[in-house]
N, C-alpha and C positions, 0 to 999 in steps of 0.2 A: 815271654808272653804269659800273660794270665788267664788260665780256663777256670770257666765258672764254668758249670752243671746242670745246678738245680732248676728248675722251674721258680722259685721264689726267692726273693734275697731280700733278706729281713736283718736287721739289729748292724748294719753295718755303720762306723762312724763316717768314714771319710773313702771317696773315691776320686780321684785326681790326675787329671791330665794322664787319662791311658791313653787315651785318641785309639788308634788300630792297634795297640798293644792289648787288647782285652775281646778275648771268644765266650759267647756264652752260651751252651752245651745245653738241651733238655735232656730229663729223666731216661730218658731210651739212647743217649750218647750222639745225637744228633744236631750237627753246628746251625745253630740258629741265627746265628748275624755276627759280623765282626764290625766292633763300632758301632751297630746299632741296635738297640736291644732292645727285641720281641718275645715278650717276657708277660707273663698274666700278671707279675704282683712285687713291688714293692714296699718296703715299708719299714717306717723303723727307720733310716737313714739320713745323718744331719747334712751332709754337704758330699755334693755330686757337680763336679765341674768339667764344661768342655764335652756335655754329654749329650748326642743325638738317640731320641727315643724314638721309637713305630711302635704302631701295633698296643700298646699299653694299654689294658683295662683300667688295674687301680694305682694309683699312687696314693702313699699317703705320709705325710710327715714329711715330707722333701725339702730340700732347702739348694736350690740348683742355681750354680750363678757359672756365665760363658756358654750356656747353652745354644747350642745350634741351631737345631730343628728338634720340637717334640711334635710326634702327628697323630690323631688319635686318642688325644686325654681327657681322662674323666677324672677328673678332681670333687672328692665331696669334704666339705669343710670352708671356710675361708682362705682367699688365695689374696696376697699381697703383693706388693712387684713396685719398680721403684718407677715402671713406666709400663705404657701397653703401646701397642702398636696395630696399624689396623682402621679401619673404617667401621668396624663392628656391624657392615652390611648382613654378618651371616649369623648374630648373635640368636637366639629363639628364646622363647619361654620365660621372658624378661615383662611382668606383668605391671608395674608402676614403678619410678626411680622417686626419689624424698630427698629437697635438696633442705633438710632442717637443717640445725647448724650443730651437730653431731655426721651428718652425710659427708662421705668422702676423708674421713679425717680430720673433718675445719672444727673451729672448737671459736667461741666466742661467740660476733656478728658479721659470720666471711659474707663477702659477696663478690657478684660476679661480674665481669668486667669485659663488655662487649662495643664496637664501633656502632653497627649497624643489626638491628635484628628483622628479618623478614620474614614473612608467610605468607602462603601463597603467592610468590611474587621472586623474580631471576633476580630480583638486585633489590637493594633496600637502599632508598635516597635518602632516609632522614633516620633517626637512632632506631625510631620505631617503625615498623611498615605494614600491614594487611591490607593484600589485594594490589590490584593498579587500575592506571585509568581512571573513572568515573566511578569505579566501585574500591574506594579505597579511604583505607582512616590510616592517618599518621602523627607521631607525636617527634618534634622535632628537638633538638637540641638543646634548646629554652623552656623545652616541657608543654608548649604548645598544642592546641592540639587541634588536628582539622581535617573536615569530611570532604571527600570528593575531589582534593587536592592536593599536590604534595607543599605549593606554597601557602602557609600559613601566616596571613597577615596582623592577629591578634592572638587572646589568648584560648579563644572559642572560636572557629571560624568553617561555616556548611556552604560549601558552593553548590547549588543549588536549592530547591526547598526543602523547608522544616515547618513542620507543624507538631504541637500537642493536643492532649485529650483535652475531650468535655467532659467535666464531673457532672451526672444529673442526679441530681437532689431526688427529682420526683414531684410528686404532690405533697402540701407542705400548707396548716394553717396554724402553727404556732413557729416557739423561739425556735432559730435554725443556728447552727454553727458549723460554719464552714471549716472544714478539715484541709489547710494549705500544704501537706505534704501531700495528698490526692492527686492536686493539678492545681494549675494553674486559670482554668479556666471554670467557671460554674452557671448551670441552669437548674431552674427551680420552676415550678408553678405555683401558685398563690393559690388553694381553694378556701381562704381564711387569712384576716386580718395577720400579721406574721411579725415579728422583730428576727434583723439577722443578728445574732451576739456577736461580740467577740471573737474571731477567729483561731484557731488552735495550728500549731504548724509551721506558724510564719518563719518564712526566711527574708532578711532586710533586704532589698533590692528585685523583687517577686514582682511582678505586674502578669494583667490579664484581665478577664472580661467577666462579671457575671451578668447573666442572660435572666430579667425575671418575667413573666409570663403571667397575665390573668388568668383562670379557666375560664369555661363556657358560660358564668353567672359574670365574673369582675364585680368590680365596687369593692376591693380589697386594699388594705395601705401596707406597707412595710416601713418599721422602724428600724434605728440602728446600733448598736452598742459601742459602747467608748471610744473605742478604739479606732472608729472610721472617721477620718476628715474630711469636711465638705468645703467648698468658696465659703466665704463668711457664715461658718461655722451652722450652717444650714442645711440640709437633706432635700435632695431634689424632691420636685414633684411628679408621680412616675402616672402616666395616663394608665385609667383603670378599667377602660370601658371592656366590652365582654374581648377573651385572646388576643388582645393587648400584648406586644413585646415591648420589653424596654432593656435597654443594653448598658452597663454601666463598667468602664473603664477606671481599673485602679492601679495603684503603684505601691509597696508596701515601704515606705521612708525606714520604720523602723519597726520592729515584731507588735509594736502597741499604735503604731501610727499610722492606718492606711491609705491614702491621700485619693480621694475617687476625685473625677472627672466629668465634665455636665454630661447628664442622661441623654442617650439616643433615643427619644420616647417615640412610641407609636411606628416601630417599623414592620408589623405583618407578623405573622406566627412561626412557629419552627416546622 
């Protein structure tokens, strides 16, 4: 049998396969555990095998492989392990994890490799899932992606309604330019003769509505810049009379081509 003593065991190389061959004794001669060591302080030692610890304030430098139970550790430093075990339900003090590609070891461009991801939700039907029911967005298989449903019949697809913003211009009696990453939709008021420029923004395949609007006087015109196309290369005639609505319907062909649609003139005010 081996009796160790001290309260601290330090600079040791190797301990190995004692199992219950190993007592170890505090300062006042008192058996403190056989087999399992309740001990304030290790340190200093490369390899310890087949060792059940309690009670253990500090470890340090340890290199333990066959371990059985350790209960009770405080480890400060970096800890390595070829696997962990565990649900990590009782982890604490774990304030953000960093999946960069230095995290966890990975080195390159790792990535991660999942069937089904879900939240808030008992089951995930499609790769991606949030929510169920009627309150739910998923992105499917094909990258997909669709609100309200888990079947997704295109590449955008909202089961039930959708709507976007109105951009309002405001009052407006010079060159205007319409800012197309804003929205898709625009109203304006005319208190002055106006050209709409050129628009900024555009995305090819954009459509929506701009809304123009006499004020309280009307008798105002609006012209148009380059880039809007009309039916036989003409510009509606938009009724001017005093709040005057006219509603004009575009499509953007291409970021310099924007193909408008006969005016809805004279429908009442906003």
């Amino acid at each position: 049998m081996t009796v160790i003593r001290p309260n601290s065991i330090a600079g040791i190389t190797s301990i190995a396969a004692l199992g219950d061959n190993i007592s170890f004794y505090n300062s006042d001669g008192v058996n403190i555990s056989q087999s399992n060591a309740n001990i304030n302080s290790i340190s200093g030692v490369s390899t310890i095998a087949n060792l059940r610890v309690t009670g253990v304030s500090t470890i340090s430098n340890l290199n333990a492989t066959g371990v059985s139970t350790i209960a009770n550790l405080r480890v400060t430093g970096v800890v390595t392990a070829s696997s962990y075990y565990g649900d990590g339900s009782n982890l604490t003090g774990i304030s953000s994890v960093s999946f960069a590609t230095t995290s966890f070891g990975l080195s390159g461009n790792p990535s991660v490799l999942v069937s089904g991801i879900g939240i808030n939700t008992t089951s995930a039907s499609q790769q991606f899932q949030v929510g169920s029911g009627t309150s739910i967005v998923v992105i499917d298989s094909s990258g997909d992606f669709g609100i309200g449903t888990v079947s997704v019949p295109s590449r955008f697809y909202v089961q039930g309604n959708a709507a976007g913003n109105i951009v309002s211009i405001g009052n407006t009696n010079a060159t205007t330019t319409l800012d197309f990453t804003r929205g898709n939709n625009f109203t304006l008021t005319l208190t002055g003769n106006i050209t709409i420029a050129n628009p900024t923004g555009v995305t090819t395949g954009q459509s929506g509505v701009i809304l123009i609007q006499e004020d309280g006087t009307g008798g105002y015109t609006c012209a148009w810049g380059t880039s809007w196309d009309f039916a036989s290369s003409t510009a509606p005639t938009l009724t001017t009379t005093a709040n005057a609505l006219n509603a004009l319907p575009y499509f953007a062909r291409s970021t310099t081509s924007i193909v408008v649609g006969s005016v809805i003139a004279g429908i009442g005010t906003l």
